[in-house]
C-alpha positions as CSV (number, residue, x, y, z in Angstrom):
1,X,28.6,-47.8,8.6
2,X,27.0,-44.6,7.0
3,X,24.6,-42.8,8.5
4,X,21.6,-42.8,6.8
5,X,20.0,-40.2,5.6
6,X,16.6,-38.7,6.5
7,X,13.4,-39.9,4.3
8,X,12.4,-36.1,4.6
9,X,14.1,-32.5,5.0
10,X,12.5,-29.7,6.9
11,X,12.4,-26.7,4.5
12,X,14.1,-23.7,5.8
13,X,12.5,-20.8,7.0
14,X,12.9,-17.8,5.1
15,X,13.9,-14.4,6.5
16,X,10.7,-12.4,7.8
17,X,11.7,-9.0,8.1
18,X,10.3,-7.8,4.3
19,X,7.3,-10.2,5.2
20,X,7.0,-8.4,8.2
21,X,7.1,-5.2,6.2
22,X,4.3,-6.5,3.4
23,X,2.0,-7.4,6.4
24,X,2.4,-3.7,8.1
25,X,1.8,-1.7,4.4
26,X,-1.3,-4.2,4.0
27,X,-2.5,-3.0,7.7
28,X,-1.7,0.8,6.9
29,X,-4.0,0.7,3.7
30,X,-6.5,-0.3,6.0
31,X,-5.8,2.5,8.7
32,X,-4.9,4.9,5.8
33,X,-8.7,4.0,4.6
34,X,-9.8,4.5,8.0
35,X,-8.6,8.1,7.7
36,X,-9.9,11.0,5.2
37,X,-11.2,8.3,2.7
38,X,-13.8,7.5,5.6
39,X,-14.5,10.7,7.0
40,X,-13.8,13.7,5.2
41,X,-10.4,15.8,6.3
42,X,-10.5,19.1,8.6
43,X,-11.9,21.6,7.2
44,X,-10.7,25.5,8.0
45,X,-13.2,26.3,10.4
46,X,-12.2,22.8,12.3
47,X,-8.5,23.8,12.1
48,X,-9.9,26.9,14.2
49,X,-12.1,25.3,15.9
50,X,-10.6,22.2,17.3
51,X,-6.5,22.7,16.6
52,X,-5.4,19.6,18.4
53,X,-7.8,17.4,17.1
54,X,-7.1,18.3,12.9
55,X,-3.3,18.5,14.2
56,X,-3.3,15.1,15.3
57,X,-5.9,13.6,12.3
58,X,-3.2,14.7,10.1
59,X,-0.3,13.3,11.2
60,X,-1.7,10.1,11.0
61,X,-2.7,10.5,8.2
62,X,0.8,11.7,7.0
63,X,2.0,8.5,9.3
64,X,-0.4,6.1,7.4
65,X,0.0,7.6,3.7
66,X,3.5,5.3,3.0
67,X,1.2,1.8,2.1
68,X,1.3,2.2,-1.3
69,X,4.8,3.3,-2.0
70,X,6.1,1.2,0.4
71,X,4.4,-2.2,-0.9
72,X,5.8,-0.6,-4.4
73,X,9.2,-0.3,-2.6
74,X,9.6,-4.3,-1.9
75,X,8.9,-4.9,-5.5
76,X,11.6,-2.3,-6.6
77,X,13.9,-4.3,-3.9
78,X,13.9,-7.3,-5.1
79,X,12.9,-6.7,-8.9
80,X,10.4,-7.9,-10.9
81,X,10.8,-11.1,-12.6
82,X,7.8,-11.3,-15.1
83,X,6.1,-14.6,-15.8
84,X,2.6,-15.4,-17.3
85,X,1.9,-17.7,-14.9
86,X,2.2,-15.0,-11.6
87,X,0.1,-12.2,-13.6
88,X,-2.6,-15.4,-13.7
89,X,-2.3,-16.1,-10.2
90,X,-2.6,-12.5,-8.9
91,X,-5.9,-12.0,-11.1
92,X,-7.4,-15.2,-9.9
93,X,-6.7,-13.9,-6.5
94,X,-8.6,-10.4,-7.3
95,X,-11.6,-11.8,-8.9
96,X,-11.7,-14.6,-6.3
97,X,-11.9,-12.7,-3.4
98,X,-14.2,-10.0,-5.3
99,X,-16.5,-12.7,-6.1
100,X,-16.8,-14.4,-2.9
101,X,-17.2,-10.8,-1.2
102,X,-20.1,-9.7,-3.8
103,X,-22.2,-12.5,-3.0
104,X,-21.7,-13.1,0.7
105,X,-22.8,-9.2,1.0
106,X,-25.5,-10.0,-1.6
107,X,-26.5,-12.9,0.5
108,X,-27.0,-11.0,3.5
109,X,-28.7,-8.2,2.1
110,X,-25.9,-5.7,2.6
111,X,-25.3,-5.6,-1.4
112,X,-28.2,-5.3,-4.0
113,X,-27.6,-7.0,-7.8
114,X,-25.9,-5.2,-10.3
115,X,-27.1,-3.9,-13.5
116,X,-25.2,-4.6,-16.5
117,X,-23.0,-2.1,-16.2
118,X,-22.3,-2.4,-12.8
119,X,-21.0,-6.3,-14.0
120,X,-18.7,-4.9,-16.3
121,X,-17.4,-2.2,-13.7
122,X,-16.7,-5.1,-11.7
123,X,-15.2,-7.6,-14.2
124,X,-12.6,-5.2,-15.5
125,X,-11.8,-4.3,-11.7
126,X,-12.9,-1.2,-12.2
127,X,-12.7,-0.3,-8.2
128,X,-9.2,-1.8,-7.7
129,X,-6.9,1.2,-9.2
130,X,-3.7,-0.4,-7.9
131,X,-4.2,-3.4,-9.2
132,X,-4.5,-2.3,-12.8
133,X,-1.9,0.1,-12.3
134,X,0.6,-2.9,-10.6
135,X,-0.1,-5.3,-13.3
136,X,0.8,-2.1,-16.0
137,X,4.3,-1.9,-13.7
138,X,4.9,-5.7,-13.7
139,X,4.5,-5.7,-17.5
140,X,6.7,-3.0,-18.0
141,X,9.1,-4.2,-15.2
142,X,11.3,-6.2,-17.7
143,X,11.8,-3.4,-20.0
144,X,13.0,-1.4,-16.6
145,X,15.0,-3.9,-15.3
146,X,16.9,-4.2,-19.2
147,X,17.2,-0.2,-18.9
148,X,18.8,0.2,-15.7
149,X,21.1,-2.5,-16.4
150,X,22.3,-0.6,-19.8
151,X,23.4,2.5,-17.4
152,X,25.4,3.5,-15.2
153,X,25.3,4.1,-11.8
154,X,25.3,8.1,-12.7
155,X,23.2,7.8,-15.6
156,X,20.9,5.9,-13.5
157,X,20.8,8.6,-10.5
158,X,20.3,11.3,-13.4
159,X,17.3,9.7,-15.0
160,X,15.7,9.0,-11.8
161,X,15.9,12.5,-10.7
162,X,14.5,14.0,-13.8
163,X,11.7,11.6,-13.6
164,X,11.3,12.7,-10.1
165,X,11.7,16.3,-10.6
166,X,8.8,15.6,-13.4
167,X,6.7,13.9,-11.5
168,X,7.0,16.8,-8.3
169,X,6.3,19.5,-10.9
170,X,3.2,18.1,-12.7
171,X,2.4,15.7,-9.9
172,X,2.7,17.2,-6.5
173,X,2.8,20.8,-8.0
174,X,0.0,21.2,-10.7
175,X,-1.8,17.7,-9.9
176,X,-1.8,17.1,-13.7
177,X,-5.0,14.2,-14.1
178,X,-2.3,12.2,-15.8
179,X,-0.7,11.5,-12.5
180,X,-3.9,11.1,-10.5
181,X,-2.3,12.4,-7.1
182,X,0.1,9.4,-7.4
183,X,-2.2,6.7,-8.3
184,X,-0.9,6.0,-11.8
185,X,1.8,3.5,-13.4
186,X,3.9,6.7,-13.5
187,X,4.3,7.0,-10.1
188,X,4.4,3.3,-9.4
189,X,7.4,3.0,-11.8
190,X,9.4,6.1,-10.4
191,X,9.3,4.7,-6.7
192,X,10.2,1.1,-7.7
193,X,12.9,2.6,-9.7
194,X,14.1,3.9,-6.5
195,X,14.0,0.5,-4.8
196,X,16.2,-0.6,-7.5
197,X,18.3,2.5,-7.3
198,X,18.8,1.8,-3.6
199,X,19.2,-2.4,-3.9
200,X,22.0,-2.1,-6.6
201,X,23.8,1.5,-5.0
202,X,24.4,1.6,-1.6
203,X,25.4,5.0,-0.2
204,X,25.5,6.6,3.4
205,X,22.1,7.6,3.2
206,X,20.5,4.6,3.0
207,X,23.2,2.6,5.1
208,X,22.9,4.8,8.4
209,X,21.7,3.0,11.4
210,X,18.0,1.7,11.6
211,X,17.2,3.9,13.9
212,X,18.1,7.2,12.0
213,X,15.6,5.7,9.5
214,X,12.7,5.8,11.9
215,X,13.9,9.0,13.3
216,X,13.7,10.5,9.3
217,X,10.4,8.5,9.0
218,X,8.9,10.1,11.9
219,X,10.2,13.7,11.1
220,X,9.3,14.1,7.4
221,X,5.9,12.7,8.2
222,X,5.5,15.3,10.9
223,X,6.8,17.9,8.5
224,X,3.9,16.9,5.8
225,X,1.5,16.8,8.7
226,X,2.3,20.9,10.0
227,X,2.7,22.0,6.4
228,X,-0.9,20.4,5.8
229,X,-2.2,21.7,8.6
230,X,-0.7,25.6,8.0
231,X,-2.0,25.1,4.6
232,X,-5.8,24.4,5.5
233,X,-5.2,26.7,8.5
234,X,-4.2,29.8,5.4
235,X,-7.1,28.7,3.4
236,X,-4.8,26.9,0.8
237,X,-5.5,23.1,0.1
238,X,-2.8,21.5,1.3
239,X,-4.0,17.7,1.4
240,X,-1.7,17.1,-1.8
241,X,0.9,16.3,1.2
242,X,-1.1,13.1,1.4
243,X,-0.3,12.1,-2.1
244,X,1.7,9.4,-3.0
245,X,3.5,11.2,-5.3
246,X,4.2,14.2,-2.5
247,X,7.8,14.5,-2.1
248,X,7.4,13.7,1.9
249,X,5.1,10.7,1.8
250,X,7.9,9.4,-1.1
251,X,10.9,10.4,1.4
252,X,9.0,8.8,4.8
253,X,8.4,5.6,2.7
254,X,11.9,5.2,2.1
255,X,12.8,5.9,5.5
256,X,10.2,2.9,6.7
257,X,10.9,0.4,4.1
258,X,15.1,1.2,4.9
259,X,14.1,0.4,8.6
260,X,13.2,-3.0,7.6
261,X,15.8,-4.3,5.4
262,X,18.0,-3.9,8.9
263,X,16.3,-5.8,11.1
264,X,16.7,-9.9,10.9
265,X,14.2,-12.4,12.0
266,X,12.2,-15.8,11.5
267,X,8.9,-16.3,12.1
268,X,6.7,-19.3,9.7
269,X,3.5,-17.5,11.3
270,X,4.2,-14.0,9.8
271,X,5.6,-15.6,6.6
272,X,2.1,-17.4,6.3
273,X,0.2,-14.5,6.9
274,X,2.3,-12.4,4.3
275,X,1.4,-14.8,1.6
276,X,-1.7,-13.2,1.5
277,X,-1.2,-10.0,2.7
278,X,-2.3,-8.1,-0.5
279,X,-5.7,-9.8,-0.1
280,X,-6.5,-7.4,2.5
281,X,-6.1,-4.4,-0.2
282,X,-8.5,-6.5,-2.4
283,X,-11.0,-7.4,0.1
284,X,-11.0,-3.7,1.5
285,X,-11.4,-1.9,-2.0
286,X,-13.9,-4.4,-3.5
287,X,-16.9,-2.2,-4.2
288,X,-19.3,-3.2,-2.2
289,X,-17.7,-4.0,0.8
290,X,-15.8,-0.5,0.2
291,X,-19.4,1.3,0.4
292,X,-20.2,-1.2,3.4
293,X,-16.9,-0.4,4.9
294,X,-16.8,3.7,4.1
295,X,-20.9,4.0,5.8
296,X,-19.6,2.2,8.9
297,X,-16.8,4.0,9.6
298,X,-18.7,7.2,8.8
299,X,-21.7,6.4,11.1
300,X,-19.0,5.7,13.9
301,X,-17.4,9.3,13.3
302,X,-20.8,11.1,13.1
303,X,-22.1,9.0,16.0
304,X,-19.4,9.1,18.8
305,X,-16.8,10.5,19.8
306,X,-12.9,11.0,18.1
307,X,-11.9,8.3,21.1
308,X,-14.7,5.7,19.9
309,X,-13.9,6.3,16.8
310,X,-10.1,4.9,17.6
311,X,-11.1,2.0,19.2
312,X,-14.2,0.8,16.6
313,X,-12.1,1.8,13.4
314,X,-9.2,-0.3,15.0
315,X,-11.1,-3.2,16.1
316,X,-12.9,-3.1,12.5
317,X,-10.0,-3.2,10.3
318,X,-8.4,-6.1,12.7
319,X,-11.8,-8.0,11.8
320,X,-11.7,-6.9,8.0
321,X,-7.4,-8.2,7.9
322,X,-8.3,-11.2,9.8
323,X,-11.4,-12.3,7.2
324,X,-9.3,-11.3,3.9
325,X,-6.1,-13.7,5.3
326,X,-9.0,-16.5,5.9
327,X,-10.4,-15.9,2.7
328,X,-7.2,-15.8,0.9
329,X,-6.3,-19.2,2.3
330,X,-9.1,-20.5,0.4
331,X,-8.0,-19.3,-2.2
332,X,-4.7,-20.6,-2.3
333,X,-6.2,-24.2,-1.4
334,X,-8.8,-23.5,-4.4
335,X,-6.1,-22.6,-6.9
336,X,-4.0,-25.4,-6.1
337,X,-6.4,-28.2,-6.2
338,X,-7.5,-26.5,-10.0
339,X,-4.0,-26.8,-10.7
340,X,-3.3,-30.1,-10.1
């Protein structure tokens, strides 16, 4: 007698370690925010001043600085298969949670209305620079992906290291506008062509132990941090170490996102929070919560001391990834029910 079969099949879990990963750059955007963007960066008096203190502020803020690239990284990993109907979902999840955070802050008086150019600021996402300059890397991505294919492994590693050498001369070096200190398609495509570069060429530098790739993550961050800090100590601006087209914050991100393609793990409750991980950029860098966050954090730095400042900042971003996740699940239950 056969046995029969089950009337239903538990779906398997997927590995978590790259969810993991999405999760952790999602959490640094928020500390990275938390950072400079909040309260403005030692100045030369304060290097003098209070060493220590601007020592330490930068290396988390070299520590922090890998979010972008790193989120850019998976994408380059994996590669980006264009459809329609994903560049419809990820702009219903922008203007959905935009929406829903405008008028819950207009609600409670912490937003006022907007004019009508203030609406069309906010309907063209006009505050949400990576996601215009995502979406221009996700349209492009299948012309990439046709490219790389057409070369070989050493015509590959020579046009990524012009582009690179391009992109440290006129973006790290000069700061040309057309690079906007990394926060332009052009950088986005150059560090997913290294995800690709590193997915389809393995080599010894990127197969060492895991461990070696938190040990170079730690080290080149430091190394950004001290040369940041001599810098502004000199009287030279040095914050372009904080770019995400800086050769260091490119090299650290690498390091991370290596550290997590070696580790191996299941988890359904970090898988479902990674789902909607990028929510917590969105909710974070909507306009008016961004002016409700940047005041707060600033009255907490003006107000109290570096040690407060820790602890609030921390607790606060917690609260802010917490709500976005929430509101995201919404979301998802909103755009499914539409769909159906």
């Amino acid at each position: 007698m056969k046995k029969e079969k089950n009337s239903y099949s538990v779906k398997p879990v997927r590995d978590s370690n790259i969810e993991l990963l999405r999760i952790v750059a999602m959490f640094l955007v928020l500390l990275d925010h938390s950072g400079y963007t909040s309260i403005n960066p030692p100045t030369n008096e304060e290097v003098f001043s209070a060493p220590m203190l601007s020592l330490a502020r930068h290396c988390c803020q070299s520590f922090f600085s890998i979010c972008v690239n790193v989120f850019v990284l998976i994408s380059g990993w994996f590669g980006i298969k264009a459809k329609i109907s994903r560049i419809v979902e990820f702009l219903f999840q922008c203007y959905f949670i935009c929406f829903v955070s405008y008028f819950v802050l207009l609600a409670i008086g912490i937003a006022s209305p907007m004019s009508m150019g203030e609406w069309v600021h906010f309907l063209v996402l006009g505050d949400l620079w990576f996601v215009m300059a995502y979406l221009i890397l996700y349209l492009m991505a299948p012309m990439l992906n046709k490219y790389i294919e057409s070369l070989t492994q050493k015509q590959f590693m020579y046009f990524l290291l012009a582009f690179l050498m391009i992109q440290f001369l006129h973006g790290f070096v000069i700061q040309v506008s057309w690079f906007d200190k990394g926060m332009s398609p052009l950088t986005l495509m150059s560090i997913y062509m290294i995800g690709r570069y590193m997915r389809l060429y393995p080599n010894r530098y990127t197969t060492m132990n895991k461990w070696g790739d938190m040990l170079i993550y730690f080290a080149v961050s430091l190394l950004g941090a001290v040369c940041t800090y001599a810098s502004v100590r000199h009287g030279a601006e040095g914050y372009r170490f904080f770019s995400y087209a800086s050769p260091t914050i490119i090299v650290a991100s690498v390091y991370f996102f290596l550290f997590f393609t070696k580790i191996s793990f299941r988890s359904r409750a970090i898988n479902w929070i990674a789902v909607s991980a990028f929510a917590v950029y969105v909710l974070n860098c909507e306009g008016h919560f961004w002016s409700f966050y940047l005041s707060t954090n600033h009255s907490w730095w003006l107000n109290g001391s570096p040690q407060a400042y820790v602890i609030n900042t921390l607790l606060f971003d917690v609260a802010v990834f917490a709500v976005a996740i929430l509101l995201d699940k919404v979301r998802i239950i909103v755009w499914h029910q539409q769909r159906l």
